[in-house]
C-alpha positions as CSV (number, residue, x, y, z in Angstrom):
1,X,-14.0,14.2,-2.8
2,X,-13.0,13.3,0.9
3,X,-9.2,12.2,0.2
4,X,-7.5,9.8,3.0
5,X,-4.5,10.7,4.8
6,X,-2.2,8.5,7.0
7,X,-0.6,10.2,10.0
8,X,2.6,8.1,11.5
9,X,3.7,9.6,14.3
10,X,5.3,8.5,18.1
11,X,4.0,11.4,19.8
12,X,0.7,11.1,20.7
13,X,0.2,15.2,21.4
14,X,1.4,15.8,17.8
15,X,-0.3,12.7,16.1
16,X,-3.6,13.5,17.6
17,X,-3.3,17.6,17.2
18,X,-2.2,16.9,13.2
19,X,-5.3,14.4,12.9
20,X,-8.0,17.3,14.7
21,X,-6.3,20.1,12.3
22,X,-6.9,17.6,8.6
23,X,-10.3,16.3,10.1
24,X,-11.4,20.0,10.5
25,X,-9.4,20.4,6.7
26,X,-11.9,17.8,5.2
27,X,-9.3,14.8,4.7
28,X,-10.9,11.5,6.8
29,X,-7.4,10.9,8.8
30,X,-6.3,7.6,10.2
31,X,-3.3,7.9,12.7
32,X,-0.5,5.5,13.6
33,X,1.8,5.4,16.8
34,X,5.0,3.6,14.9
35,X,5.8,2.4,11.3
36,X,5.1,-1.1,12.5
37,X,1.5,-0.3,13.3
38,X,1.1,1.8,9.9
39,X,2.5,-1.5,7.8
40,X,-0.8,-3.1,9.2
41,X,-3.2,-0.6,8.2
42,X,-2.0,0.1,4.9
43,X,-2.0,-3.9,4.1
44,X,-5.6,-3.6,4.6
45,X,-6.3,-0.2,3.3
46,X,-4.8,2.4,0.5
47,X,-4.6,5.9,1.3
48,X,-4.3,8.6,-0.8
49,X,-1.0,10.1,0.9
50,X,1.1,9.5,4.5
51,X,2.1,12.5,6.5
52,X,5.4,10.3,8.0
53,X,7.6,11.2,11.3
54,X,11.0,10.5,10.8
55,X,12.3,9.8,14.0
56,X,10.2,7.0,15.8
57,X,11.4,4.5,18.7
58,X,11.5,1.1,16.8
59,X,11.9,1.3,13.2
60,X,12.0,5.0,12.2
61,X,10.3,6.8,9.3
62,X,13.3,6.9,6.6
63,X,13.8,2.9,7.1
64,X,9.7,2.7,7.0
65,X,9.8,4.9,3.9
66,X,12.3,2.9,1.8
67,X,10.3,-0.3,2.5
68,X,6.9,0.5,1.4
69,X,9.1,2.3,-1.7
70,X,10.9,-1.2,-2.6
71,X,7.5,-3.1,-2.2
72,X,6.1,-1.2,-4.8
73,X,3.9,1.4,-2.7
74,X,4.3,4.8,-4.4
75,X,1.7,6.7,-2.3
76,X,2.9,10.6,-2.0
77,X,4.8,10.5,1.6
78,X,5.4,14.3,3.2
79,X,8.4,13.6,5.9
80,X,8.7,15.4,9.4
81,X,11.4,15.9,11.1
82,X,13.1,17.6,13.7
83,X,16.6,17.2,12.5
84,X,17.6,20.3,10.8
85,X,20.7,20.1,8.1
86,X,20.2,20.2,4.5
87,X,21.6,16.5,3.9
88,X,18.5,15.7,6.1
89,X,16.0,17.1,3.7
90,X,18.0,15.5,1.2
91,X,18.1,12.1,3.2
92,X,14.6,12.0,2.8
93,X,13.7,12.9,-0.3
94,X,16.3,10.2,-1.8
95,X,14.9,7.8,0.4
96,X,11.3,8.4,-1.2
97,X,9.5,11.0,0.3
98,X,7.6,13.5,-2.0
99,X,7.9,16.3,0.3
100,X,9.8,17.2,3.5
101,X,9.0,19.6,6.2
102,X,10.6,21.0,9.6
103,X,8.6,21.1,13.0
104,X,8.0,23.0,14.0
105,X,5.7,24.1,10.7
106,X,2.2,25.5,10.2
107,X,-1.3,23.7,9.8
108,X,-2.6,25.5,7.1
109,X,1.5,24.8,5.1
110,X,0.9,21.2,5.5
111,X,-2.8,21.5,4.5
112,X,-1.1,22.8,0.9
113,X,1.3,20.5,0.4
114,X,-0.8,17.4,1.0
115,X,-3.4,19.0,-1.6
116,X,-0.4,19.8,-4.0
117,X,1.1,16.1,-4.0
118,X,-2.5,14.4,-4.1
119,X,-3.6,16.8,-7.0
120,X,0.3,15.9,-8.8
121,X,0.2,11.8,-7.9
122,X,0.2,10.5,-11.5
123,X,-1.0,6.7,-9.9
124,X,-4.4,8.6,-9.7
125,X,-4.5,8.3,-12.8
126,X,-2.4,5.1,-13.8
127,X,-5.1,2.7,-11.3
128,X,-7.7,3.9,-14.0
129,X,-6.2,4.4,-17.6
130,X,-5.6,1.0,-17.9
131,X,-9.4,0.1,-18.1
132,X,-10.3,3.3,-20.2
133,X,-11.0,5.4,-16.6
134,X,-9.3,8.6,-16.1
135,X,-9.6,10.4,-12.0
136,X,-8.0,13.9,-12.2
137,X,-8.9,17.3,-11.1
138,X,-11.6,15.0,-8.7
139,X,-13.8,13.7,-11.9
140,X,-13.8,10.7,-13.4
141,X,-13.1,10.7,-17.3
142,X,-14.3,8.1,-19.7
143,X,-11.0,7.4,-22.4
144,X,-11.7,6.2,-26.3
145,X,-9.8,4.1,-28.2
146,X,-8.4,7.5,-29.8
147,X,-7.8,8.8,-26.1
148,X,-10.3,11.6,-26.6
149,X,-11.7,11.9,-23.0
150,X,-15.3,12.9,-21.9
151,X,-16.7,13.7,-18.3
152,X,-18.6,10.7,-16.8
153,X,-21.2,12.8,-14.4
154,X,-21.7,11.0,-11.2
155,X,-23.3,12.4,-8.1
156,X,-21.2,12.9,-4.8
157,X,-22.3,9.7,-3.8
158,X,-20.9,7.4,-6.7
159,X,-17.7,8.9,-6.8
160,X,-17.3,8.1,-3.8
161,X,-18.1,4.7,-4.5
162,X,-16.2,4.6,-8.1
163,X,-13.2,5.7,-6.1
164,X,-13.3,3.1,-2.8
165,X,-13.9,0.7,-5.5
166,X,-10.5,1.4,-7.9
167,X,-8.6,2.6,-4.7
168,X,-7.3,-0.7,-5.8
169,X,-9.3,-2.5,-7.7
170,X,-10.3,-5.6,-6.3
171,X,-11.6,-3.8,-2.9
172,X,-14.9,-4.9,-1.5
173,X,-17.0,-1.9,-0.7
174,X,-20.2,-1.3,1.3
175,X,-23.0,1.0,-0.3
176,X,-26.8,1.6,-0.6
177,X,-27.7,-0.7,-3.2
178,X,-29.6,2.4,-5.1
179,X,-26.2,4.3,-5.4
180,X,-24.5,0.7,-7.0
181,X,-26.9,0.1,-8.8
182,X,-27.1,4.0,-10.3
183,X,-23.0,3.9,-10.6
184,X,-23.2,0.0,-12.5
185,X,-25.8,1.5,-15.1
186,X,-23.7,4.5,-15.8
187,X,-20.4,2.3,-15.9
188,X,-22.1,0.0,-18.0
189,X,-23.3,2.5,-20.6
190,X,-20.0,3.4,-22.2
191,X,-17.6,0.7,-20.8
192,X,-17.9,-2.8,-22.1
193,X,-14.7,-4.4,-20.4
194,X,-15.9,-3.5,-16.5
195,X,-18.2,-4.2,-14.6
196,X,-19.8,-4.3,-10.5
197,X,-20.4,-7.0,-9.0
198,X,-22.2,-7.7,-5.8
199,X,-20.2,-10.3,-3.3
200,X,-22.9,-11.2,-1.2
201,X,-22.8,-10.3,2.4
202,X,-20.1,-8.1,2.2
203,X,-20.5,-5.4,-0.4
204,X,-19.6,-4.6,-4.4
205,X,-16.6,-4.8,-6.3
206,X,-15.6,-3.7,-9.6
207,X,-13.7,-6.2,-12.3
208,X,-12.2,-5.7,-15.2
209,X,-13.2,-9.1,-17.1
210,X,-17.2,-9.6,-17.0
211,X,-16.4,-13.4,-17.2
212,X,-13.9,-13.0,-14.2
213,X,-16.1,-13.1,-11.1
């Protein structure tokens, strides 16, 4: 599954070379010039991790970090810097970040270590335990009341959808009304307390209350 990475960067060289090298790594990558700019698009969007500069003209990436970190936002945050200095590294990492990295570093490095704290983020799984729907390992698990957990087999397509549509819940997606419609049925075969909805003229959204629409 195509997993969405944030680049926040003031060098518009490095921030459009990282973007070309994840494209070309399979992650769908959104770039921002300055932290102010980034606070925008993650208020309308969630990604699934934030490759973050540290030193930016206006507010810089620590600063930025800490913010989002106080407000709740736990997505996994890899820090670059320039700075060298141990108490950097350690700067950062206090301040939030789930990784830290020099420049200058290697593609294919960073490539890992956004795989490796994507595949370790326990919210994957906390945005979907609570209504008896485990993501890990890129599946989607259906939980008992016992917590014994079986695969729920969805095409390419629908998890896609599944996970636009938890990625928080509440988001208003746009699909092919044959994929909704194949994901709703298999939803509603072994989970009672959720449901998709259409919200017409817009797209589909999933709730966790049938009577809640």
């Amino acid at each position: 599954m195509t997993k969405n990475i944030l680049v926040i960067d003031d060098d518009v060289m490095l921030r459009n070379s990282l973007a070309k090298g994840l494209r070309m790594a399979d992650f769908a990558t959104i770039t921002a010039s300055s932290a102010e700019e980034a606070s925008k698009i993650l208020n309308r969007i969630t990604v699934d991790a934030i490759v973050l500069d540290r030193m930016m003209i206006g507010m810089d990436g620590l600063t930025f970090l800490k913010r989002i970190r106080q407000n709740g936002d736990e997505t996994p945050v890899i820090m670059l810097t320039a700075m060298s200095g141990a108490e950097n590294a350690i700067d950062g990492l206090s301040g939030g970040a789930n990784d830290y990295m020099s420049k200058p570093f290697q593609l294919q490095e960073l490539v890992l270590r956004l795989n490796n704290i994507i595949k370790n983020n326990p919210i994957q799984s906390k945005k979907t335990d609570n209504i008896g729907l485990i993501f890990t390992n890129d599946e989607f698990f259906v939980k008992d009341a016992s917590g014994h957990q079986s695969l729920l087999a969805l095409s390419s397509e629908e998890k896609k959808l599944l996970h636009k549509l938890m990625s928080p819940i509440g988001n208003i997606v746009s699909a092919t009304p044959m994929v909704a419609k194949r994901l709703r049925n298999k939803i509603n075969s072994v989970l009672s307390d959720i449901d998709i909805i259409t919200v017409r003229g817009m797209g589909y959204k999933i709730i966790t209350n049938k009577t809640d629409r």
